[in-house]
C-alpha positions in Angstrom: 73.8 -44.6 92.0 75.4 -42.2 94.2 75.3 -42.7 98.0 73.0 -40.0 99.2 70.0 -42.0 96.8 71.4 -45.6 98.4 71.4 -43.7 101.5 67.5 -42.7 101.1 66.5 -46.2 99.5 67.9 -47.7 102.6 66.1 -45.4 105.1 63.1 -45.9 103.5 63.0 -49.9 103.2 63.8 -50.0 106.9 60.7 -47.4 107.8 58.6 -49.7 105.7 59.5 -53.0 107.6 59.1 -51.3 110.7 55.4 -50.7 109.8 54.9 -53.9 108.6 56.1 -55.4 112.2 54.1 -52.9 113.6 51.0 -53.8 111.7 51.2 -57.6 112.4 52.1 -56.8 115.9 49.2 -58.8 117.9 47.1 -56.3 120.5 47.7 -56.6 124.4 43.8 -56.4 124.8 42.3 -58.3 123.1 38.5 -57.0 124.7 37.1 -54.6 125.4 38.7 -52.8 128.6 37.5 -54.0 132.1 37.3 -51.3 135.1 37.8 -53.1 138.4 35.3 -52.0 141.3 36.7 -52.3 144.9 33.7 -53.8 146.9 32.0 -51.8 149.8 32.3 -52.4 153.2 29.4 -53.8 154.9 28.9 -54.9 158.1 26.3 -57.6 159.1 22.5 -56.2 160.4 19.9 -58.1 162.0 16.6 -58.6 160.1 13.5 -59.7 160.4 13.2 -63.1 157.9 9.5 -62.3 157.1 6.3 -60.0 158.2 6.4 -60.5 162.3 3.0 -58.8 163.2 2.4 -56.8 166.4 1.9 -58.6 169.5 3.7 -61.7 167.9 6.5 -63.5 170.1 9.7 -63.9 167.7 11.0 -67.0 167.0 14.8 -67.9 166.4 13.6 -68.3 162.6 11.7 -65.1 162.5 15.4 -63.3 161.9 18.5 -63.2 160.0 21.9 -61.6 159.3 22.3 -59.9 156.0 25.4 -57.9 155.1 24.3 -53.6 155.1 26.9 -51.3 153.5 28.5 -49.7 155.9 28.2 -46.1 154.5 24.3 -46.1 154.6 23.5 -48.4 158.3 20.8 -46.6 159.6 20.7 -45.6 163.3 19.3 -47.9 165.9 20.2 -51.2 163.8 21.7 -54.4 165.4 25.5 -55.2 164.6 26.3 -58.6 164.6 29.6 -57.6 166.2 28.0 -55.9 168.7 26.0 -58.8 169.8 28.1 -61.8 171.4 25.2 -64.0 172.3 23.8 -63.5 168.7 19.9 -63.2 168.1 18.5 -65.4 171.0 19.0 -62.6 173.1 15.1 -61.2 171.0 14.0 -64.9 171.1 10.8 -64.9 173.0 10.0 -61.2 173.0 7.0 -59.4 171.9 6.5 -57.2 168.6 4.8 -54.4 170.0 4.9 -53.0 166.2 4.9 -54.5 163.2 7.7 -55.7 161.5 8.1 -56.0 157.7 10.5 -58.9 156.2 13.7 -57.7 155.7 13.5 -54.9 158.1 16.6 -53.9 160.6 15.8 -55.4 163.9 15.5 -52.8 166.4 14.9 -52.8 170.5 12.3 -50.2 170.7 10.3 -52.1 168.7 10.4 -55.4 170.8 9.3 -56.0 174.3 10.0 -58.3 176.8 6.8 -59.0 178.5 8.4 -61.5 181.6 4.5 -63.3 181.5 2.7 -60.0 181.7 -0.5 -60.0 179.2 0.6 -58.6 175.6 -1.5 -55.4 176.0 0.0 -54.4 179.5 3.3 -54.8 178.2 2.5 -52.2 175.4 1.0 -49.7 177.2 2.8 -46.8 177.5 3.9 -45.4 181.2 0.9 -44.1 183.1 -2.0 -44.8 180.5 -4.1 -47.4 181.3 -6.6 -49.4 179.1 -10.2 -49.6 179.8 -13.0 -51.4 177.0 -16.5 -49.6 176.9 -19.0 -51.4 174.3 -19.9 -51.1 171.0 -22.9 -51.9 168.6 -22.0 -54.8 166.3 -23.3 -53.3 162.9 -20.9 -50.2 164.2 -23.5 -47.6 164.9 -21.6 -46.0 167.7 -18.3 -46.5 166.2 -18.3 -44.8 162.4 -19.6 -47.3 161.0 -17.5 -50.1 161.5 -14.8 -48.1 160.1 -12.2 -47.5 163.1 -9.1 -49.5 163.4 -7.0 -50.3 165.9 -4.2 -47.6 166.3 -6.7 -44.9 164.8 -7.2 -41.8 166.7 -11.1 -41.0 168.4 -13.2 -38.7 170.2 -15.6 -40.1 172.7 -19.3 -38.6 172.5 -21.3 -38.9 175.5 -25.3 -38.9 174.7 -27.6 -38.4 177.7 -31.6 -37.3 178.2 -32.7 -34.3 180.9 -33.8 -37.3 183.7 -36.0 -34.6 185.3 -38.4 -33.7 182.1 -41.0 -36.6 182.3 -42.7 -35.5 179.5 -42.4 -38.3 176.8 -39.4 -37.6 174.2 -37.2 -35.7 176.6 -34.4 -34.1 174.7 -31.5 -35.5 174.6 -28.0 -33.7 174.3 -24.4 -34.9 173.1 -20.7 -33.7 174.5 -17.4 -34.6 173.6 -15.8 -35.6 177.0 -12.4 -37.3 175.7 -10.6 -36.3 172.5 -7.7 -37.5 170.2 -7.3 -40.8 172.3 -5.5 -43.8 170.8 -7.8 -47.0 169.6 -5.9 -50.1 171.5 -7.8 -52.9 170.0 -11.8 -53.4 168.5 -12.6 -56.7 170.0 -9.8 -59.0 170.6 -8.2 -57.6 167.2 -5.0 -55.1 167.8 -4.2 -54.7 164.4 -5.9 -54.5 161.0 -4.7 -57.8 159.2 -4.7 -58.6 155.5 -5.2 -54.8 154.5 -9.1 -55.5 156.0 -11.5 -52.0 156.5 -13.4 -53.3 158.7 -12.7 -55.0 161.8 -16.3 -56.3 163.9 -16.1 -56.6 167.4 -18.2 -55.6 170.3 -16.0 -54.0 172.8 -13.3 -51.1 171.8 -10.3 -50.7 173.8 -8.9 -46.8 174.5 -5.9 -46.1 175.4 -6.3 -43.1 178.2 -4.7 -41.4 181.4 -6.1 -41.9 184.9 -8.3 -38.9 185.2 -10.1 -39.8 181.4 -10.6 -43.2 182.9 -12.8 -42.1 185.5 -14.7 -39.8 183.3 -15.6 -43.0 180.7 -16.4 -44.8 183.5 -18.7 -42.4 185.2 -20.2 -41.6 181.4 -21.4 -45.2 180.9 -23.0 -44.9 184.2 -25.1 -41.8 182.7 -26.1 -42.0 179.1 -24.3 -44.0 175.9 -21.2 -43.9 174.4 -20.1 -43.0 170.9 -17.0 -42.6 169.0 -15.8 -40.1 166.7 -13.3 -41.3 164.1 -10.4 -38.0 163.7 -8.9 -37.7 160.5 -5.2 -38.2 160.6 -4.6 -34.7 159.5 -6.0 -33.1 163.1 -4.7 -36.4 165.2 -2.7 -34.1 167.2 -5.3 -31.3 167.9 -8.0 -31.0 170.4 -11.5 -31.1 169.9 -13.2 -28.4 171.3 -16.3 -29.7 173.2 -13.5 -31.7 174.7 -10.8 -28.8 176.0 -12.0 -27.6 179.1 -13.2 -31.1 179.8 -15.6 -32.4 182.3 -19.0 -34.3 182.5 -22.0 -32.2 183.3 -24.5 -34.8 185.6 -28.4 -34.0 185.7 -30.1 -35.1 189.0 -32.9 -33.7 189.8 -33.0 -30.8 187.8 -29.4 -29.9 189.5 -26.5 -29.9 187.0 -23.1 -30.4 188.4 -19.8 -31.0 186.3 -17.9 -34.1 186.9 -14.1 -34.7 186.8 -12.2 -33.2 184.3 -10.1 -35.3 181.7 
């Protein structure tokens, strides 16, 4: 045999032991491959542990700390670092909103009432809160229909006190619009998803002057509320925009103060 077919023969039993090693050769993964995730940061928020409902005092186990990634912590939220005496600085204070469970704790939404009633603690800086009456089967007040926090006109109702005649007319003006609905009865809140909420007083929230005017409209004729739709809760009602009370007394009209 002459060398260059030894040389070949030799060349090509080493390439074919080579493959065979290479063959038999165990894998270095033996799954399937694994992509490692670096964890985000988060920082630890304050939360409510469950539904606190509005006017409700927290208690220490009303909250809890839950780690919030850091890239998404909304504004406004409570940082645990941020907070050296922990949550018993909110422990005793007043939920003048309702909190869901598992909602960020936030100060705007808690009051300190410092043994003030509930509903003076809520009111906003010069409004003031006055109850006029309502019919129990909700006559006056939409039927039943208007919740706390829902938006009203108030409809004054009054008869011409000079006509004797029997059946006098009577006439109807809006004297307050697009005034906030504190509480129907004792109740401040729908609860339990309810529609209707019975109660014989309704509570408004309103500015000095409007206060006057309800209070002098009671005095003349009967009271009715207008439920607004939440569409126009911002606009005014126009038998309520230039405002004022028109009085009948002996066949003299005058208008009163002006909302």
């Amino acid at each position: 045999m002459s060398p260059a077919r030894i040389i070949i023969l030799a060349v090509s039993v080493v390439a074919g032991l080579a493959a065979a090693v290479l063959i038999n050769r165990p894998s270095r993964q033996s799954g399937p491959s694994q992509v490692k995730y670096e964890k985000a940061p988060t920082v630890e928020v304050l939360v409510a542990a469950a539904d606190i409902p509005l006017g409700n005092r927290v208690a220490a186990g009303d909250m809890r700390w839950i780690a919030w990634p850091l890239d998404s912590l909304p504004e406004g939220v409570i940082r645990k670092q941020d907070l050296p005496q922990g949550e018993a600085e909110f422990v005793g204070q007043v939920a003048r909103a309702q909190i869901f469970g598992a909602e960020p704790i936030r100060r705007e939404r808690l009051i300190r009432t410092d043994g003030s009633g509930f509903l003076a603690a809520t009111l906003p800086a010069g409004k003031r809160a006055i109850a006029i009456p309502t019919d129990g089967r909700g006559a006056n007040t939409a039927g039943g229909f208007i919740l706390p926090n829902d938006r009203v006109d108030v409809i004054l109702t009054t008869r011409d006190e000079s006509n004797n005649r029997h059946g006098s007319p009577a006439s109807s003006e809006a004297i307050v619009a697009n005034v906030r609905v504190l509480a129907i009865g004792q109740n401040v809140q729908d609860k339990n998803g309810e529609k209707v909420v019975v109660g014989e007083t309704a509570t408004l929230e309103l500015d000095a002057a409007q206060v006057e005017l309800i209070t002098l409209a009671q005095k003349n004729g009967s009271l009715s509320l207008a439920l607004r739709s939440l569409q126009d809760a911002g606009e005014q009602s126009a038998g309520a925009s230039e405002g004022g009370l028109t009085l009948v007394r002996y066949g003299v009209s005058s208008k009163g103060v002006k909302p």
